[in-house]
N, C-alpha and C positions, 0 to 999 in steps of 0.2 A: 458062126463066130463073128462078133462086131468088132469092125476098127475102132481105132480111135482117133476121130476126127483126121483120118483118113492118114496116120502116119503110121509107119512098122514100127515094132518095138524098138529096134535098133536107133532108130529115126529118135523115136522117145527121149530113149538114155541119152542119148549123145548132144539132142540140147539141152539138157538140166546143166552139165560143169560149161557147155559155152554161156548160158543163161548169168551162170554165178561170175565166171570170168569178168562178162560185160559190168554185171554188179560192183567188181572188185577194182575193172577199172576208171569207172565212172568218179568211185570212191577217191582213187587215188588223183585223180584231177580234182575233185572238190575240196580234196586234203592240201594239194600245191596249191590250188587259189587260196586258201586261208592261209596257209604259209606266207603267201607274196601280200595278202589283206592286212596280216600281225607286222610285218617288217613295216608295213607301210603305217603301222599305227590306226588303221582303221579298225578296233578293234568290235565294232559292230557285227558288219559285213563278217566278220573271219569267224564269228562265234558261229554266223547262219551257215556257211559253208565248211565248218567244220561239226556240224548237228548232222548237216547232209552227209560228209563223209562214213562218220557213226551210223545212221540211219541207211544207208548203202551197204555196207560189209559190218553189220553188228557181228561182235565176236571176233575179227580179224584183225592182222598188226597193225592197218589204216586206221582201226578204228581205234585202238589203244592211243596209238597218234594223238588222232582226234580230240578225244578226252582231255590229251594231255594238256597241248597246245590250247583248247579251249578253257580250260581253270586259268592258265597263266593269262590270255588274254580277258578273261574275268579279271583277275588280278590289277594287269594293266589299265584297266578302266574302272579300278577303284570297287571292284564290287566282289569283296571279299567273301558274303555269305554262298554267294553263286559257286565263288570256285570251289568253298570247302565241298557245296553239293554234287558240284562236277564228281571232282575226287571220290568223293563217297559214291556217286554209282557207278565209276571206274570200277573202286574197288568191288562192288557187288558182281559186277560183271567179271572180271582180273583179279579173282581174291590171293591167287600166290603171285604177283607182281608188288616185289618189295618199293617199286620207284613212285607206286605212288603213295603207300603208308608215307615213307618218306618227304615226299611232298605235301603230303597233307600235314605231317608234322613240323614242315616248315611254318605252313600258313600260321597254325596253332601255336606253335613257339615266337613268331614274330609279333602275336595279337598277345601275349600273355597267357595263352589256355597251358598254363606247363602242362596239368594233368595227360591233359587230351595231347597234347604233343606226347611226353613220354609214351604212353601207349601205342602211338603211330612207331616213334621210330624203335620200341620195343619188339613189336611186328616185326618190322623191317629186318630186324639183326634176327628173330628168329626165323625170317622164310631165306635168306640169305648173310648167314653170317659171317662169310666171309667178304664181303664189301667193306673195302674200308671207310665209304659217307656214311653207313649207317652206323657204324662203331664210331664215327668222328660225333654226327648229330647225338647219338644213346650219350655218351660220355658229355657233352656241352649241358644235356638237361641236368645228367647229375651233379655236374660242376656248379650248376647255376643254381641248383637247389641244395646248395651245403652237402652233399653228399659225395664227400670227397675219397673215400674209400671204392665207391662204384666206376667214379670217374676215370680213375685212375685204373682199374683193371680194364677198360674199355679202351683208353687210351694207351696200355701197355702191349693188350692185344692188337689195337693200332699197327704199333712197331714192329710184332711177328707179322702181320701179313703184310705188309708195304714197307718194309726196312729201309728202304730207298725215299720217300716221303717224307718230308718238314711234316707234316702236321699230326704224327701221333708222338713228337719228342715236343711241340709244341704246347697240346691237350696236356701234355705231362709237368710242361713247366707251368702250366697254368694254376692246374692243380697245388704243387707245392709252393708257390706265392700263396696260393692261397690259404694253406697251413701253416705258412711262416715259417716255411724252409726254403730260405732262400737263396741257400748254395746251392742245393739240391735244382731248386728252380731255374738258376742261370746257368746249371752245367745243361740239362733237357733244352734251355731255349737256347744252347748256344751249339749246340749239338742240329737244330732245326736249321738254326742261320746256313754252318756247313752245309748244308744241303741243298739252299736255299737261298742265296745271299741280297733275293728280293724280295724275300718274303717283309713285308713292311708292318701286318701285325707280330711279328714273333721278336724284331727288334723292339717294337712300340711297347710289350708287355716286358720285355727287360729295364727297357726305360721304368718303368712300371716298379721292376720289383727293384733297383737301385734305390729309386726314390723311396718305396715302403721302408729300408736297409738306411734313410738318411745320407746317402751318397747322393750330395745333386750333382755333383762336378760328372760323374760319371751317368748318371738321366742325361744332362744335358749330353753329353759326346752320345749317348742314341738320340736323341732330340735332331742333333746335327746329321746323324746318319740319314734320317728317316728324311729331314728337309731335301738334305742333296739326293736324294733318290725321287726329289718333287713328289711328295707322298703329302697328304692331308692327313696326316694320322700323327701328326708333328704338334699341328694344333692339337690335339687330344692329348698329345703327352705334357704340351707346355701347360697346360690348362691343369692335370692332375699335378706337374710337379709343386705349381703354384698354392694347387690346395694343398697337398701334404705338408710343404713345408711349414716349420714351425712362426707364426708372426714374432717380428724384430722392429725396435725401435730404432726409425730412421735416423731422424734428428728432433733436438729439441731445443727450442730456445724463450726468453721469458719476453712477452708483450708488453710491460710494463715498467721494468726499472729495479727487474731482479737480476742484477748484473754478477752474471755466476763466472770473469773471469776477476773480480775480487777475492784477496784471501784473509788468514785469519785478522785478526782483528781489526775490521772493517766497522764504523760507525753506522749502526743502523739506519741514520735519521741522512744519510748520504743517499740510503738508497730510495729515499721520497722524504719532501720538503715538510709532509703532517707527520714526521715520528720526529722531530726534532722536540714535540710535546708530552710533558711528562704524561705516561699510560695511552699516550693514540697507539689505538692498531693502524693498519695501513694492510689492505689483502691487495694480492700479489698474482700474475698468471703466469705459469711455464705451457706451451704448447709445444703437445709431444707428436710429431708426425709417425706411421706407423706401414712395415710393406706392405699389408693384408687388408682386406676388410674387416671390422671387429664387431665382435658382438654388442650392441648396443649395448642392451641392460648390464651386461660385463664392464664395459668402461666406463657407463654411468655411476654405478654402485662405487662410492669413496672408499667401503671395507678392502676393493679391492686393491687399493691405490696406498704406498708407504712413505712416508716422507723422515728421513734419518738424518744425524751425524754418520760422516764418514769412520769407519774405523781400520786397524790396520789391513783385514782382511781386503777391503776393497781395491781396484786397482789405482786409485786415485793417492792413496796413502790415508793416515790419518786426520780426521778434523782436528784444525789448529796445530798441523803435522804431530801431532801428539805430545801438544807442551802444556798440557789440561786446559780445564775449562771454567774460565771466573766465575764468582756470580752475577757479576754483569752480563754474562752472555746470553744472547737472546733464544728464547726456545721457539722452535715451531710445532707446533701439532702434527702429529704422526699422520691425523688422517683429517686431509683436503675437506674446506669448506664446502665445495660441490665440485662436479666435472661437467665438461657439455662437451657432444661430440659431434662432427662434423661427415657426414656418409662420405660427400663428395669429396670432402680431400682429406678422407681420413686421418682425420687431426683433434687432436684431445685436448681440451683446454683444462687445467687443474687450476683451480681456485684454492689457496691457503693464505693465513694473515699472519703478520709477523707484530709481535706488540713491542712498543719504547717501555722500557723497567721507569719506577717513581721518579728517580734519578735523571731522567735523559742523556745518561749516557752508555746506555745497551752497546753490546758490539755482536757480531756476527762472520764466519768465514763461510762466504754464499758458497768458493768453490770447491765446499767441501759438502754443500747439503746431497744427498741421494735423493731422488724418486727414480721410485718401484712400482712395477705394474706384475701382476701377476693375473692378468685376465684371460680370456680365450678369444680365438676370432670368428669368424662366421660358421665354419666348418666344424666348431668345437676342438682346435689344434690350441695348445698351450703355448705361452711365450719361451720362444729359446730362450734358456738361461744364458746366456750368451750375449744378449742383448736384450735384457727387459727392465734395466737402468740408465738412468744417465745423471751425471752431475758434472759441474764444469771444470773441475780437472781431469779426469778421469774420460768424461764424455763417454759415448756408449760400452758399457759392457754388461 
């Protein structure tokens, strides 16, 4: 009977699990040097000693490690196609290891791929569905894909397995902000805060749904929350309260010698020295400044733009306080000669002309003329009715 290479069988077996040990702990140094190489930002080096770690104990927790730590230092180094491959032959290797569906469906959900995200973190909830990240991530894709019916039972089951956690009463106010239940929405985010009371997106999406609701007074007091808690998510809410809000005329006043604290019967030819002639026009500029940015073609186009007698509906009172109107009185055209608008100081200039009657002696009550804007601003928000006139008695309403 032949040895083998001169060892007992005993001899045999007994170094194959020291053989693997040594493997396993070779691994686990190559695994801590990449650790101490990621920390350090070299994310070179930590890729190569975590391929060695993997390549040492393939199949083993060092090596799951491995994997892991090596997608993210892909990540870290800007090389996003790398990580998703990592991940992907994680999972070939680790197919019931819901951490890295997961993770791969982060990658995929922060590039755009919803598809391929869904799917990952669909996985994820089925190899472990009781995880509350995977029911957090399942429920964000269907939120963010209008599927608000799915989101909400993902986020509801949320609540059953982590009752004690902001963030499935969170998912849930998200959700109904985003159906335009927005009671519903600020009892769920206000119920997260409880729990939470640093949670900085959960007050930021209440800011959120106030503002949706036309409450700014109350965005702003989370606006104010979220500052004193030195959170950067304050920028973000003043930025959305801004857009939502509806555009309001600032102030207005006229460039040229349309002096709108005059009242009724005011001689026209007073308010410029060419209309003292019988039939001269004489055009005229009011510059209307504005809170928002506005849509150009919107404040360019004159349909958009009104030019009235006050009447008693207004809060100004009526033109001529309502003691009628001569035929000498001068008419303006309803709608402006042109407009031109300024980006930088959002500022509207309206053009309109005023004409002297045969007679040269027209009259007019400037502080009772209106202009009207009824335009939109950048974001397609309509002018607060509240503010999208002005005339010189009355002044903004």
């Amino acid at each position: 009977m032949n040895s083998i290479s001169g060892l007992s069988a005993d001899g045999l077996f007994s170094a194959i699990p020291y053989s693997q040990a040594n493997y396993d702990k070779l691994a686990a140094n190559a695994l801590s040097r990449g650790i101490d190489l990621y920390v350090k930002q070299n994310y070179t080096d930590a890729v190569r000693e975590f391929k060695r770690a993997a390549g040492l104990a393939p199949f083993s927790e060092n090596a799951a490690k491995a994997y892991d730590f090596m997608a993210r230092a892909y990540l870290m180094d800007n090389n996003t196609e790398q990580a998703i491959k990592t991940y992907k032959e994680a999972i070939r290797i680790y197919p019931v290891r819901d951490g890295f569906h997961l993770s791969l469906g982060d990658i995929y959900a922060k590039n755009g791929r919803t598809a391929e995200a869904e799917t990952e973190y669909a996985t994820a909830v089925k190899l472990n569905p009781d995880s509350p990240e995977n029911r957090y991530a399942l429920g964000q894709i269907y939120l963010n894909s209008g599927r608000y019916a799915e989101a909400e039972a993902q986020f509801t089951k949320l609540t059953v397995l982590s009752p004690s956690s902001s963030t499935g009463y969170y998912g849930l106010g998200q959700v109904f902000r985003k159906k335009g239940e927005f009671r519903e929405a600020i009892n769920h985010l206000n119920k997260a805060i409880a729990l939470d009371r640093n949670f900085s997106n959960a007050y930021l999406e209440l800011g959120y749904t106030y503002a949706d609701m036309g409450d700014m007074d109350k965005a702003q007091e989370q606006a104010k929350i979220i500052s004193d808690k030195g959170s950067p998510a304050n920028a973000h809410l003043q930025s959305y309260i801004h857009q939502i809000s509806k555009p309001r005329i600032l102030f207005a006043y006229s460039t040229n010698g349309f002096n709108q604290s005059l009242g009724p019967n005011t001689s026209v030819a007073s308010l410029d020295a060419s209309l003292s002639e019988p039939g001269a026009t004489q055009l005229f500029t009011m510059r209307f400044a504005f809170t928002k940015d506005m849509d150009v073609a919107s404040v360019l186009n004159p349909l958009n733009w009104n030019i009235s007698r006050a009447t008693g509906i207004n809060a100004g009172g009526a033109y001529n306080w309502g003691l009628g109107i001569s035929s000498a009185e001068a008419l303006i055209p309803s709608i402006p000669v042109s407009v031109f608008y300024n980006n930088d100081s959002r500022t509207a200039d309206v053009h309109f002309r005023i004409a002297q009657n045969a007679t040269a002696d027209s009259t007019i009550d400037p502080g009772h003329i209106v202009f009207k804007f009824r335009g939109i601003d950048v974001y397609g928000k309509a002018m607060d009715p509240a503010a999208d006139e002005y005339s010189g008695f009355s002044m903004i309403a």
